[in-house]
C-alpha positions in Angstrom: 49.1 -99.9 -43.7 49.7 -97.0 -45.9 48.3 -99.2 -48.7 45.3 -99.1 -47.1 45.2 -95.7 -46.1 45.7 -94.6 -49.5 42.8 -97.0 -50.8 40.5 -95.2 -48.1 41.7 -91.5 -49.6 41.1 -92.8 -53.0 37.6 -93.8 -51.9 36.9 -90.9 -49.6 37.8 -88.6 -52.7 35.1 -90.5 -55.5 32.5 -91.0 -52.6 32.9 -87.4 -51.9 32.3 -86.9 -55.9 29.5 -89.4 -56.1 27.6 -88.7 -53.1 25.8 -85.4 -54.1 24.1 -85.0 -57.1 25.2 -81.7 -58.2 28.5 -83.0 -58.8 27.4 -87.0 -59.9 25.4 -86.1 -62.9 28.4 -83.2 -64.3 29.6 -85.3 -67.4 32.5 -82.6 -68.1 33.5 -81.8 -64.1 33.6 -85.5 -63.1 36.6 -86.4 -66.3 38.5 -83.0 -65.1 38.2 -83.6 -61.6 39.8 -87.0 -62.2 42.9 -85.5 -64.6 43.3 -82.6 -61.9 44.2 -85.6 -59.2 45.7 -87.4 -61.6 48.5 -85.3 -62.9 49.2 -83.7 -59.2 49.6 -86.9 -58.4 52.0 -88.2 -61.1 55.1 -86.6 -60.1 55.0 -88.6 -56.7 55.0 -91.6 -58.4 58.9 -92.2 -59.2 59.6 -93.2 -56.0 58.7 -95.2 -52.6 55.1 -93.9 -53.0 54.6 -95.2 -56.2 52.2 -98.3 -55.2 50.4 -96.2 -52.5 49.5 -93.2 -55.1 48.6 -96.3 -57.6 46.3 -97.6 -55.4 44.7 -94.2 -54.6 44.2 -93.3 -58.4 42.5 -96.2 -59.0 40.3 -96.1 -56.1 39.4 -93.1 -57.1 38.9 -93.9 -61.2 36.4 -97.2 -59.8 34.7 -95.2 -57.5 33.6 -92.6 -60.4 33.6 -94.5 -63.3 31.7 -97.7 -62.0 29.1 -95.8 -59.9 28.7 -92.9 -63.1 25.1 -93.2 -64.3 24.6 -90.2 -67.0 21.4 -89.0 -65.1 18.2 -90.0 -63.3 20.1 -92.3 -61.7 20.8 -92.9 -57.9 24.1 -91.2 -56.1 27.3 -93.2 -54.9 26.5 -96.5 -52.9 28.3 -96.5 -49.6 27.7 -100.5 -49.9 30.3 -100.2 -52.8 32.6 -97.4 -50.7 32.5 -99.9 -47.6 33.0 -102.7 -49.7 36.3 -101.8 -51.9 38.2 -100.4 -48.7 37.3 -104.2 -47.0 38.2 -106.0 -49.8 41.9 -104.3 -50.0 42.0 -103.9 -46.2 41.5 -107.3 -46.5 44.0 -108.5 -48.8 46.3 -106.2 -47.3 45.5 -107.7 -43.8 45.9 -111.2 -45.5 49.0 -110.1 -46.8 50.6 -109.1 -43.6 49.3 -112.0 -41.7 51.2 -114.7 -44.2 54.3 -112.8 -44.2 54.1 -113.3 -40.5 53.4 -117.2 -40.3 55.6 -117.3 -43.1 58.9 -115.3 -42.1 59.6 -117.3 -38.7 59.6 -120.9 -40.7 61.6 -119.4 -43.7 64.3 -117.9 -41.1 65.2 -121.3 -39.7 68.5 -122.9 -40.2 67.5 -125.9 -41.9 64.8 -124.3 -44.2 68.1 -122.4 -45.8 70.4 -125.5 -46.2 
C-alpha cells in the first residue's frame, strides 16, 4: 500500500505544480523544482524505500513533463491525476489480489513435491 501511497504523493506534488498557472508556464522553476525533489530524495533510495521513492519520482517527472505545454496552453488535467493513481492502484490492487489466490495453492503439500 505504500506503493500506492507514494504514487498518490508523486501525483499530489506535479498536480500541485501543474494546477496553477503561475507555476505551469515557469520553464526554469518547473526543471529546478524537479532536481530539488530529486536529489532530497536520492539519499533514501539505498534501502527498503527504494521502489516506493522510485515510484514517487516518476510520478512526479509524468505529471510535469507530460502535461508541460510552454504557454497558452491549459493547466494540469485532473482526468490525468485521477487516472495515473487508478491505474497503479490498480495494478497494485491486482498485484495483491493474485498473490492471495496464488499463495494458498502454492503452500500445499503436493504443489511442492
Amino acid at each position: 500500500m505504500m506503493r500506492v501511497g507514494m504514487t498518490a504523493a508523486g501525483a499530489c506534488i506535479g498536480h500541485a505544480l501543474m494546477f496553477s498557472p503561475a507555476t505551469a508556464y515557469q520553464p526554469a522553476a518547473l526543471p529546478i523544482t524537479l532536481l530539488v525533489v530529486t536529489f532530497t530524495a536520492a539519499p533514501f533510495t539505498a534501502g527498503q524505500f527504494k521502489v516506493m521513492l522510485t515510484l514517487l519520482l516518476v510520478t512526479l517527472n509524468s505529471m510535469v513533463l507530460c502535461q508541460y505545454t510552454g504557454c497558452c496552453g491549459g493547466v494540469g488535467s485532473v482526468t490525468y491525476f485521477l487516472g495515473r493513481i487508478g491505474a497503479t492502484g490498480g495494478g497494485c490492487l491486482f498485484a495483491m489480489l493474485l498473490n492471495r489466490l496464488l499463495w494458498p495453492w502454492y503452500r500445499n503439500r503436493w504443489v511442492l513435491e
